[in-house]
Structure formats: C-alpha cells, structure tokens
C-alpha positions in Angstrom: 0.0 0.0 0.0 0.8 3.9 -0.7 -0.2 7.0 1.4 -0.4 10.3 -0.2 3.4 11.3 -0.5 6.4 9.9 -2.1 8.5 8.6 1.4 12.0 7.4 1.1 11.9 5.4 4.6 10.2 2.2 4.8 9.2 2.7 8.6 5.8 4.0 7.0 4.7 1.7 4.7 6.4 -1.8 5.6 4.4 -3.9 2.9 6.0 -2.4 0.2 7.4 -5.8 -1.0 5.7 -6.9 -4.2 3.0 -7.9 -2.2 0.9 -9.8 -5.8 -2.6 -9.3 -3.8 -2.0 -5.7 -3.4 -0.4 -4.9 -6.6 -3.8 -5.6 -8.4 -5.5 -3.4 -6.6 -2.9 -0.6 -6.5 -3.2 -0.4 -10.1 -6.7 -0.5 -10.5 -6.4 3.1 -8.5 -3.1 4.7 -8.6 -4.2 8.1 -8.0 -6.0 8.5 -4.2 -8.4 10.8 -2.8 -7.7 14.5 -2.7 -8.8 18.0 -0.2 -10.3 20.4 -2.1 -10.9 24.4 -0.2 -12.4 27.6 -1.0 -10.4 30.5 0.1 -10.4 34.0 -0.9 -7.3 34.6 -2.9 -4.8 36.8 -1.8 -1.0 38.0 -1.9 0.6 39.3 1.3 2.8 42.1 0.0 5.7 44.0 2.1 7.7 47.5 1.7 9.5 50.0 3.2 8.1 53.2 2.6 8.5 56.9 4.5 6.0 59.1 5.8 5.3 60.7 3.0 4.1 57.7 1.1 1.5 56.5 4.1 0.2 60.2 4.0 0.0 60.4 -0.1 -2.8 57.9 0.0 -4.0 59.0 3.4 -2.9 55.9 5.5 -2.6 56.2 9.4 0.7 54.4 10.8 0.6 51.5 12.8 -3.4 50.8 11.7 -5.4 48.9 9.4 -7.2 50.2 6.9 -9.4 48.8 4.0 -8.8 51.0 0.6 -10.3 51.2 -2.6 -9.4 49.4 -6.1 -7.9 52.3 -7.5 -5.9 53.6 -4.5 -4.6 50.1 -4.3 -3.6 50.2 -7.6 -1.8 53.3 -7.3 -0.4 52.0 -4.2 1.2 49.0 -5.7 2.5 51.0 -8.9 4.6 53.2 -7.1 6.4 50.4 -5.0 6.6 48.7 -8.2 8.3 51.6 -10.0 10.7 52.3 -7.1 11.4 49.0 -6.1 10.5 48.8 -3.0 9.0 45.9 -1.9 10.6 43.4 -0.4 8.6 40.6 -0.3 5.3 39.0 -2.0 3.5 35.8 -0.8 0.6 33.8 -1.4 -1.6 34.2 1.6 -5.0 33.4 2.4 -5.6 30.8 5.3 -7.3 28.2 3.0 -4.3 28.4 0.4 -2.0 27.7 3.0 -3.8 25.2 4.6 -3.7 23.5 1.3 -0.1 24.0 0.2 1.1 22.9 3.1 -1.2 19.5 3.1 0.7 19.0 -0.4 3.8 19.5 0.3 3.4 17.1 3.3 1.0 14.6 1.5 3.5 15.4 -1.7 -0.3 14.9 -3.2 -3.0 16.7 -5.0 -5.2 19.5 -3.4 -7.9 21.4 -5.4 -7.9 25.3 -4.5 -11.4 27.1 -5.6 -11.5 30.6 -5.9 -10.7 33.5 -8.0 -7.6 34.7 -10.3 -6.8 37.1 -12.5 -7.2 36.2 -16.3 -4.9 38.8 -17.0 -1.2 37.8 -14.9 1.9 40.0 -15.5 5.1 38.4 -15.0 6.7 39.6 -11.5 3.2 40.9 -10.6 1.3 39.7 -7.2 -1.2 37.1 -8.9 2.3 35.9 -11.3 3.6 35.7 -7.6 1.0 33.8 -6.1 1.8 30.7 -8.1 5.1 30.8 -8.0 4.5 30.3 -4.1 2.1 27.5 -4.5 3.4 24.0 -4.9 2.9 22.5 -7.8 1.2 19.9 -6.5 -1.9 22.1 -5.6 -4.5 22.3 -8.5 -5.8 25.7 -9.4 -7.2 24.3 -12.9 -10.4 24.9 -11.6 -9.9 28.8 -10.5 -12.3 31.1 -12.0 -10.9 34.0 -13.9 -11.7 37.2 -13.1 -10.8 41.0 -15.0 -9.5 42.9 -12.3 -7.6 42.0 -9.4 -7.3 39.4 -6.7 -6.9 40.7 -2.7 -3.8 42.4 -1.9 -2.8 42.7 2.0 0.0 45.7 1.9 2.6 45.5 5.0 4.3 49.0 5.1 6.8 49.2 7.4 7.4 53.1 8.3 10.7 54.5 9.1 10.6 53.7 13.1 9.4 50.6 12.2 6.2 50.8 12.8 3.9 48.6 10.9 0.6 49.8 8.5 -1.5 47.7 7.2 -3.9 48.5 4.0 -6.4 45.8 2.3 -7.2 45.8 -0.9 -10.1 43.2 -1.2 -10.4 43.8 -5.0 -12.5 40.9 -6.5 -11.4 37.9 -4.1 -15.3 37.5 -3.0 -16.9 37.2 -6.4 -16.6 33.3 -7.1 -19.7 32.4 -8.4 -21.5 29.2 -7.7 -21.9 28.2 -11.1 -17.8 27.6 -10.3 -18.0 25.1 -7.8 -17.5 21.6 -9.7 -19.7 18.7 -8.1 -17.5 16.2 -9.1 -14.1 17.7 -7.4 -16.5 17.9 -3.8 -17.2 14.4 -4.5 -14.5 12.7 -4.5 -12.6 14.6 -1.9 -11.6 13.6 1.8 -12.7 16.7 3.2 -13.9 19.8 2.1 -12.2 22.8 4.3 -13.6 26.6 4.6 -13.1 29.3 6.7 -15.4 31.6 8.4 -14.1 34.8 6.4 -15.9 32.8 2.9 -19.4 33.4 4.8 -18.9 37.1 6.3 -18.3 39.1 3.5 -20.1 42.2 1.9 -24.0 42.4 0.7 -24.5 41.4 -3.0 -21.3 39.1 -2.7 -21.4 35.5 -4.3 -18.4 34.4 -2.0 -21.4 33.3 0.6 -23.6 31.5 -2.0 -20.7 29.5 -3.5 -19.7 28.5 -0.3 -22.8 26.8 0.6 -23.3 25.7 -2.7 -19.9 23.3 -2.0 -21.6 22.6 1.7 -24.4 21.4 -0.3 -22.5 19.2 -2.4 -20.2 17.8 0.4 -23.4 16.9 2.0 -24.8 14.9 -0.9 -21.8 13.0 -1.2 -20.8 12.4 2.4 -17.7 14.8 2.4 -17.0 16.3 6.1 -16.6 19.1 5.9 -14.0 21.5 7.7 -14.2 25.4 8.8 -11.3 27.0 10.7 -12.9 29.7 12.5 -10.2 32.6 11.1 -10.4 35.3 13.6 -12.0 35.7 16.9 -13.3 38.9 15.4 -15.5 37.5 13.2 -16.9 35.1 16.0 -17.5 37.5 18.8 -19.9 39.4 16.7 -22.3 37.0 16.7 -21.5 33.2 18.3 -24.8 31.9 18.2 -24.8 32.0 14.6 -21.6 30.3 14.5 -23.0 27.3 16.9 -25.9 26.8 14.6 -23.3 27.0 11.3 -21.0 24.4 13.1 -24.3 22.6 13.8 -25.9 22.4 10.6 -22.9 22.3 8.4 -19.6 21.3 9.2 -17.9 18.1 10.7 -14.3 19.1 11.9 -13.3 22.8 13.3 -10.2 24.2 13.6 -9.6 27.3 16.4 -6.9 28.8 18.2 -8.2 29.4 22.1 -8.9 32.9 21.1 -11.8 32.0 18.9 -12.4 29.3 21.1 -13.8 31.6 23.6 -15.4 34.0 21.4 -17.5 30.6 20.4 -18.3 28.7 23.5 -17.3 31.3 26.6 -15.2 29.2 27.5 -11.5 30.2 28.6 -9.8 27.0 28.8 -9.6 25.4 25.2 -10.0 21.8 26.7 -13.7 22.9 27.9 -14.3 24.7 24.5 -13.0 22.0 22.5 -15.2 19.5 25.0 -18.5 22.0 24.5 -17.5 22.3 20.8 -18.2 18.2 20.8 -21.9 19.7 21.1 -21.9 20.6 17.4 -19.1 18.6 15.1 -17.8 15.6 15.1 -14.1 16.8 15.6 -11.6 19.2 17.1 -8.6 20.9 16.8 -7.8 23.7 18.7 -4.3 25.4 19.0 -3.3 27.0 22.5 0.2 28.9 22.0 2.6 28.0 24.3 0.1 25.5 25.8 0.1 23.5 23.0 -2.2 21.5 21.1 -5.7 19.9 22.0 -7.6 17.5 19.9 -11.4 16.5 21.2 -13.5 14.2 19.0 -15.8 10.7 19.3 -14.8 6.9 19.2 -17.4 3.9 19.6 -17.4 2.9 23.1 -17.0 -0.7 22.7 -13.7 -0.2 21.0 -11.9 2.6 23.1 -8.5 2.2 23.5 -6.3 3.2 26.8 -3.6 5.7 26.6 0.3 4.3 28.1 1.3 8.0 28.4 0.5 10.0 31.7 -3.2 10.6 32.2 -3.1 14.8 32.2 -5.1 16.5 35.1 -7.4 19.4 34.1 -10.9 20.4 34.1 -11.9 17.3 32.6 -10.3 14.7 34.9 -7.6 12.5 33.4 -9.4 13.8 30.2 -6.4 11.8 28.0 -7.6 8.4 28.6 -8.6 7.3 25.9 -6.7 9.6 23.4 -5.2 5.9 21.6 -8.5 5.4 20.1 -9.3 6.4 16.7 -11.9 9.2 15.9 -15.6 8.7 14.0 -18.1 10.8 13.1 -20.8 10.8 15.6 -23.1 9.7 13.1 -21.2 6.1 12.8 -20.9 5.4 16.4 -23.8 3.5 18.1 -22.7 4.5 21.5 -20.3 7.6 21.2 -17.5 8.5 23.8 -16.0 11.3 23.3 -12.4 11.6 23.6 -9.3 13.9 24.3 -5.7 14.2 23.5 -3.1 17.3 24.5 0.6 17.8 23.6 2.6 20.6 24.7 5.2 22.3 22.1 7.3 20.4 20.7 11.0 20.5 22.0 9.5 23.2 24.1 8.5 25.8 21.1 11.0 27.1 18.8 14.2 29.3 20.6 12.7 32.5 18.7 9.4 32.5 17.2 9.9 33.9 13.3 5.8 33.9 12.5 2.9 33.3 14.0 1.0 33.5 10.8 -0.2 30.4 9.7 0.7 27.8 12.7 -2.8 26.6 13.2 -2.6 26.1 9.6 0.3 23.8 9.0 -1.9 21.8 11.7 -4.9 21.7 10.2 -2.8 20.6 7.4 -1.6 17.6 9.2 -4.5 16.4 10.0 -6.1 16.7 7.0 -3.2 14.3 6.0 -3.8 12.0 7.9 -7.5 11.7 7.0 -6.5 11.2 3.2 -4.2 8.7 4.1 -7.0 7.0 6.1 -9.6 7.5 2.9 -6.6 6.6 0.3 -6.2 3.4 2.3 -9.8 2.4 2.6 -9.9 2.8 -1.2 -7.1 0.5 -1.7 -6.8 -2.2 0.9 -11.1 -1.8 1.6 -11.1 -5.7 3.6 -8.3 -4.1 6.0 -8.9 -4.6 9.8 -8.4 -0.6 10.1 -11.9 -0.3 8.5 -14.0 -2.9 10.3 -15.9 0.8 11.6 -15.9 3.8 10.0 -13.5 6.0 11.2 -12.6 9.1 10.2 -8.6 9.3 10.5 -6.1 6.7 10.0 -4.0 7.1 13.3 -5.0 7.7 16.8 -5.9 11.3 18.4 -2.8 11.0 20.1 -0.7 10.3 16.8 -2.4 12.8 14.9 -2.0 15.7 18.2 1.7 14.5 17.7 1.9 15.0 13.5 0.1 18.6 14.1 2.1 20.2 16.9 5.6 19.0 14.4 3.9 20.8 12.0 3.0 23.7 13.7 6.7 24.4 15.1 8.2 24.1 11.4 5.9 27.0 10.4 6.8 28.6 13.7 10.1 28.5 12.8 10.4 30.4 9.4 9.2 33.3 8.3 6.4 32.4 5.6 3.4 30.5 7.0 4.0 28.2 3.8 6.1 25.3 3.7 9.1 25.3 1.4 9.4 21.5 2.5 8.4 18.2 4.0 9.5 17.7 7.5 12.7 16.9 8.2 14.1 13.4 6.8 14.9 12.2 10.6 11.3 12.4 11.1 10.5 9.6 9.1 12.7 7.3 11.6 11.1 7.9 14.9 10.5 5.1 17.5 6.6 5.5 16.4 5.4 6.4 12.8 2.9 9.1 12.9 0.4 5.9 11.0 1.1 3.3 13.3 -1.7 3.9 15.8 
C-alpha cells in the first residue's frame, strides 16, 4: 500500500514488498483521494516606505485600513516603480492550509476561488503561483478582470507597521464555479469563516454553501477553521448553529475558542465544541495543542502515556483510540488528547502566521491517508468501523504540533518542505496507531 506522498523510509509503509494481492488493486487506482478548499485569494505584500508615502494615500501608521481598487492600484504601482517591496507571498488561510497538506501529502489538493485572467510576470497574482506547490490544483480557479486581494505590510521608518487591504475581487466566485465532481471525490472539504462574512450582493457566501451542499450529498466532512475571533465574537450563536448544521471538523486557536463557546480554557471549548461537530482541533500557544473528537465505546483504546489533570479529569484516557463521526458510532465516547510544544517551542518564534494552519494541514493528512487506504486495501482490519482518520488522536496531536513548530520556525506560513528526513525514523510512525 501507498499514502499520499512519495517517502524514502520504509518505517511507514512496511508492505512495500511486491505484495501480488495488493499490486492488483494498486493499479486499479493509482491516483487517491484528494482536499479540495475555498479561500479567498490573496498576496501578502511588504515594503519599506516613509511618511510621506503612508500620507499620499491617506494611511494612518501603525493601523489597518481597507482602501479602494484604484488607491490600491496606485499603491502598488509606485512600489513597483521604485522597487520597494521586499517581499510577495501567497496568503490566504485556505491556500495555506492547502499548500502545506501538499507539500506534506507530496499529493494533490484542489484550491477554488478566483484569479486574474490577465497575470503579468513579477506581478502579485504571477507571484502567487510561483509560491504554491505545484502539487496544488488551481485548474479549476475562476478567472476574473480585475484584481485578486492584496494585504500591503508598510513598514514606516521607526518601524512601525501599517497595514492596507485591498479586497479587489477575491469574494466574487460564483457558484456556477464550484465543480460537483471535485467535492465528490474529496476527503474533506475545508472553509473558513471569512468565505461566509463578506459584503451584501457578494457570491463568496452562496458559492460557499453551494460546496456545503455538495459535500453533504456525497458524504464529504466538511472542515471550517474559525479565522479570527473577530468575526466570531460578533455573533456566536450564529456560528453554533453553522457548526451545527454544516460542518464536521473545526479548527480554532483558544482565542476563537472563547469567542465561540465562553469558555477560557480550550479543553472545555473543544469538550463543548463536541456539542456541534464531530471533531476538534484547537491550537493553544505556548500550551500546545488539544484534539477533542468521538470513538465507539465498545472499542476505546487506553492511553500508556501520563493521564493529564485538568478540568476534565484524566481527560487523555482514551486519546489511543481512533476518531468517528458521531453519526457512525452506536454509543459515542468522546475523547481527548493534549501535547505541549514540541521540543518546548522554537528558541525564537519567526511567525505566528499560519501555525494553526500547518496543523490543520496535518491532520487533513492524515484523513487522506486514512480514505486513500480504505480505497485500496477496503477488507483491511483498520476499516471494520468507519472512522474518520487513520491514526490515533494522540498520533495525529503528535503530527500537528511538528507541523506547527516548522511553520513557527520560518518566516512564511508556507512550507518550502516536508518535515525533516529524521522524522521519518522515529520510534513510532505518525500511521502506526
């Protein structure tokens, strides 16, 4: 058998030995399942520009403000002509959720969303893929005359950072553009909450549930990482009955795990999250990492690591069992796992920006590896129940926080590379739970 990703070690995949009963069925389907996102495409740009230029286009330092197509344009044109950017980067939580699932999976990923139909070389939407991996598809992006978002960083001669937002026509996928066929045949559908607040008259919104709809019809889960608290505190209740309605697996940080649930530690939020998907993974900072999500009762399986105090009591307990939707169990337990940074955090922290990506991205990883396999070796003993990742909470709270601390470590919030090579020869593969 194969997971998503081309691995040099055989600690992974030990039955990689000509096996004549597998090798039928490996060629019947060599390509596996895929993740497919909507995001709203965007290019983080930074420059180093005086006080003169934030007051030219009426920019107040150290704040955030949203401007208009043409002063954006004008914006970028003069940093452009005087060379002074210094650096342009795909953004957009979605589309680094999804580049970093490929470069770890070293497998396909569909991104939906806009781009321009018109890209000049060394321009931000030429820039934008060249900071995508290759493996992420963007054949089915829809074009668009105008431009795609453009988040300018201008860093003022004290140092003193301004931010201006140039939406530009990021919102207006249309949901004639979402492909039924793509949704079908994914793993996992992942959104964020951004797709679903955006201006009146929008299609962003109507695409988005469009995809929902589909996922739904075809029994995708889907996943929503809640963005910002921001956008959560305005209105929680709405979010509850969105997690509710629509969406299997979400991904928070402990900020916007309070502004959804009230809850300030993340293990009750995550716990009280339980109340509306199936699972959860919710980042902490220098806490860590917390993972809450459901196993069938009959087949729980102990933990031989420390059981953690907290407000749930020994709440790790069970954190060796796989997780299921709560739809497939006939009596659901609901389970916990917690790991605390690995090797301690990194020394100095180069971003924040995009952590609780890289472990979303993990797990979504492991949840193609989990479909993948089920597609290939369907009379395994690892699919006897439905369950919805391959490895045990535990396993996959291990794979994420890794990820996390690579991202930590460097300045982009996108992956230039897999993990590191020694990683493929610890004591326990991140699969073998």
């Amino acid at each position: 058998m194969k997971f998503p990703g081309k691995r040099k070690s055989k600690h992974y995949f030990p039955v990689n030995a000509r096996d004549p009963l597998l090798q039928a069925i490996q060629q019947e389907q060599e390509e596996g399942s895929w993740v497919v996102g909507i995001d709203q495409t965007l290019v983080d740009i930074e420059a180093k520009v005086d006080d003169a230029f934030l007051q030219r286009y009426g920019l107040s330092a150290g704040h955030s403000l949203v401007i208009d197509d043409a002063t954006a344009e004008a914006l970028y044109d003069e940093l452009m002509r005087d060379a002074l950017i210094s650096h342009q980067f795909a953004g957009g939580t979605i589309g680094n959720t999804l580049h970093n699932y490929s470069v770890l999976a070293d497998d396909r990923s569909v991104l939906l969303g806009v781009m321009c139909n018109n890209i000049q070389i060394g321009g931000y939407a030429y820039r934008y893929l060249c900071n995508t991996s290759s493996r992420m598809d963007l054949n089915y992006l829809q074009g668009v005359d105008g431009a795609i978002g453009r988040c300018f960083t201008l860093i003022g001669e004290q140092g003193e950072r301004t931010f201006a937002i140039s939406p530009g026509l990021m919102n207006q996928l249309q949901a004639e553009s979402i492909p039924e066929e793509v949704i079908a045949g994914a793993s996992a559908l992942v959104l964020t909450s951004y797709l679903v607040r955006c201006q009146p008259g929008e299609p962003m919104p109507a695409a988005t549930l469009r995809a929902i709809e589909y996922a739904k019809k075809h029994n995708v889960p889907v996943v929503l990482t809640l963005g910002t608290k921001y956008v959560i505190q305005d209105n929680p209740q709405f979010w509850r009955d969105f997690l509710r309605e629509h969406v299997s697996i979400v991904a928070m940080n402990e900020e916007e795990a309070f502004a959804l649930t009230g809850e300030q530690d993340p293990l009750l939020a995550s716990n009280m999250a339980l109340d509306w998907v199936d699972l959860v993974l919710c980042t902490a900072g220098p806490t860590g990492l917390y993972m809450a999500g459901f196993t069938e009762e009959a087949f729980k399986r102990k933990t031989n690591h420390p059981l953690l105090p907290g407000a749930i009591a020994e709440f790790n307990q069970f954190e060796f069992s796989r997780a299921m939707r709560h739809q497939d169990c006939e009596q659901p337990l609901r389970i916990f796992s917690h790991i605390a940074p690995y090797m301690g955090g990194p020394e100095k922290i180069m971003n924040t920006n995009g952590a609780g990506d890289g472990a979303l991205a993990a797990l979504l990883h492991d949840i193609t590896a989990n479909n993948f396999h089920r597609q290939n070796v369907p009379n395994s003993s690892k699919h006897a129940r439905g369950y919805l990742s391959y490895s045990s909470l535990a396993q996959v709270c291990k794979y994420a926080n890794r990820v996390s601390y690579q991202v930590l470590n460097q300045h982009s919030p996108r992956l230039t590379r897999g993990l590191p090579e020694r990683e493929d020869s610890l004591e326990e593969s991140y699969w073998d739970r």
